[in-house]
N, C-alpha and C positions, 0 to 999 in steps of 0.2 A: 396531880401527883399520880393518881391512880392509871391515867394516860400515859402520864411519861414510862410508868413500870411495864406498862403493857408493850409499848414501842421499843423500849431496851430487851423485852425478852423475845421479839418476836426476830430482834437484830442477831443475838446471840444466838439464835438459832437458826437463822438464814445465815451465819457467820461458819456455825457448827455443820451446817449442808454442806458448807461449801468448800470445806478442810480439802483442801488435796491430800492426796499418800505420797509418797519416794518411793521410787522401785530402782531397784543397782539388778541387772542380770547381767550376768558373766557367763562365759563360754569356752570349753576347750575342745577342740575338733582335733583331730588325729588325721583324720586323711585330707588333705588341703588340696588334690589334686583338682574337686572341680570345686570347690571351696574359695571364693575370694572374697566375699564379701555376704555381712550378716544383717539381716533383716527381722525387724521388729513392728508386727502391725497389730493395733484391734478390730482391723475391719476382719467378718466372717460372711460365710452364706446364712448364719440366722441371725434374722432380723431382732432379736430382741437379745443377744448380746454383740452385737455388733455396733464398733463406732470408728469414725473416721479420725476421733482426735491424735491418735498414736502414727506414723509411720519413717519409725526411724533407719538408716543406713549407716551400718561401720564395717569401715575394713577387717579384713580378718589380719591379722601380724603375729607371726611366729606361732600361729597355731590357735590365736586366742582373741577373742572380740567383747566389748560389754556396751550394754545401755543403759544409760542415765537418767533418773528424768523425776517428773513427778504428773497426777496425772488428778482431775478433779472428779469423784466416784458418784456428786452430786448427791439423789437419793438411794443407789447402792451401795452394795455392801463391797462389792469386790469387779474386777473387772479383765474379763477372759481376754485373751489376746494368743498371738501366736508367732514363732520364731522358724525362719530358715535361714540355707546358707544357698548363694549360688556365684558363678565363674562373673555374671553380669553386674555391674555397677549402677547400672541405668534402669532396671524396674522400676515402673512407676506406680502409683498407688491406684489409678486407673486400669493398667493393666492387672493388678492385684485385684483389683474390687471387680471388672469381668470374668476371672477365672472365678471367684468366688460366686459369683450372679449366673454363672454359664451352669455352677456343680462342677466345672475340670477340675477345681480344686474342692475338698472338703474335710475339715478340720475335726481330728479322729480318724478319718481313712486312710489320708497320704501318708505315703512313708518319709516323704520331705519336712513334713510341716510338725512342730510339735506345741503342741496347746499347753499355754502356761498359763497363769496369773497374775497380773502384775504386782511382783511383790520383791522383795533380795532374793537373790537365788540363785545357784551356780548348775552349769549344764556340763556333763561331760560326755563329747559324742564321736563316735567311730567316724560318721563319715557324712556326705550331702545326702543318703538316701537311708540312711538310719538316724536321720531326728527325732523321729515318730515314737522308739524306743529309748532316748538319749536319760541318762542316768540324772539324776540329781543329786550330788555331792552336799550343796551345801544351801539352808534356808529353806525355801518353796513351802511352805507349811499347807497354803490353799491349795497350790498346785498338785502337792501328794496327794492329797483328799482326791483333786480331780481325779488323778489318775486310777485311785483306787474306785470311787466312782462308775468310773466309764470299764474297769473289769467287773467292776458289780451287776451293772446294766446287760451285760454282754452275757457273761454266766448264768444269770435269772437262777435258779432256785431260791427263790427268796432272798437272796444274796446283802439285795438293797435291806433288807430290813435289819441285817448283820450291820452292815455301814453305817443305820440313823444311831443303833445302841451304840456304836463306837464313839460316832462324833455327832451328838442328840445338839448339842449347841450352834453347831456351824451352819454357815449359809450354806454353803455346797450342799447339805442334808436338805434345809428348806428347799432348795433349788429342785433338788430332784424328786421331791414330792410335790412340789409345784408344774413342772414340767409332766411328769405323772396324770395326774390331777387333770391339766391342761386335754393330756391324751385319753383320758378315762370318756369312753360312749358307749352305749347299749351292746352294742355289736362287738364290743373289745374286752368288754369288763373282766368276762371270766381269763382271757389270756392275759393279760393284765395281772391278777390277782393269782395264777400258779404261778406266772414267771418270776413278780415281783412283791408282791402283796397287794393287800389294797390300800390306796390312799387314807382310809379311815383309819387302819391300824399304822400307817405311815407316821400320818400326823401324831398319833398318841404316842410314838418315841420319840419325837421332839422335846427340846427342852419347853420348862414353863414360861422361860423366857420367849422363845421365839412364839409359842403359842400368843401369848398374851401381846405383843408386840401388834399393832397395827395392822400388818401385812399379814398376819399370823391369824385374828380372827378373820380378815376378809377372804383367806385360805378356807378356814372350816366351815365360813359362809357355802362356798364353790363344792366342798366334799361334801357336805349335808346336801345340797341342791339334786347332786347328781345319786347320791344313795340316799335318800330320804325312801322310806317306805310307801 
């Protein structure tokens, strides 16, 4: 009996990994002139949010394109991806994944490409060379985070440490303390720690939840390692 309980919980929770999400993204493009067709991929230039399971193609018609789907997050929480529009039908995911592999492309810099989330969300954008700016009308709850995010990182004055009080619970927050974290070495710490803070006072605006979470002690494990006394 004691087996069989143990079997059924390790199922429901290999069940519970394995949940796909639904992501609906919608689009309205305003200038269609080099605009025909809309592109949805997760592959990136970094290696650890990057995946090839995504790479979808829709037409653009009357101004307006969406994608459909559902997408398996496995052991993450969420999953980066990114949206253009261009005149070609025929990009291939090969050629997508060498621009990425090259740096021609880089997600955050182009003015083409705009970093979403995969999650509902509606886009509404000027044109093929202002995706990078493109509004978000409706849903994107991750995505906004992103975006606020990456002007946080960019401004430094401690800025990130504004972002973990606001949203102390979300992954996006873990992420960028992990990421953080990840960049923290001898030689960086003090630039590090005016621009952004430090990791240690990072972590301590998380919630208690993501603290106490798994991934959460093997975090403070990495920040204690690199600032222990």
């Amino acid at each position: 009996m004691k087996y069989f309980i143990t079997l059924l919980f390790v199922f429901n929770t290999l069940i519970l990994i394995a949940q796909p999400i639904k992501f609906n993204i919608q689009g309205e493009i305003k200038n269609t002139a080099h605009a025909k067709f809309a592109y949805l991929t997760t592959l990136s230039q970094q290696t650890t949010i990057s995946s090839p399971k995504i790479f979808i193609v829709s037409p653009i018609i009357n101004g307006e394109f969406s994608f459909k789907g559902t997408f398996n997050l496995e052991q993450n929480d969420y999953q980066q991806a990114c949206v253009f529009v261009d005149e070609r039908s025929n990009i291939s995911k090969e050629e997508i994944a060498s621009k990425f592999k090259e740096l021609i492309w880089v997600t955050g810099r182009e003015g083409n490409l705009r970093m979403i989330v995969l999650e509902d969300l509606t886009l509404k954008i000027e044109g093929q060379d202002q995706m990078k700016v493109s509004e978000i009308t409706a849903g994107g709850k991750l995505t906004k985070q992103l975006d606020e995010l990456h002007l946080a990182f960019v401004k430094g004055d401690k800025e990130f440490l504004v972002f973990i009080k606001k949203y102390p619970d979300s992954p996006i927050s873990f992420d960028g303390v992990k990421s953080l974290t990840n960049m923290a070495q001898a030689s960086n710490k003090d630039k590090i720690e005016s621009r952004w803070g430090s990791p240690v006072e990072q972590y301590e605006l998380l919630s208690n939840r993501l603290k106490k979470s798994g991934k959460g002690i093997i975090l403070k494990k990495q920040i204690d390692e690199k600032y222990k006394n």
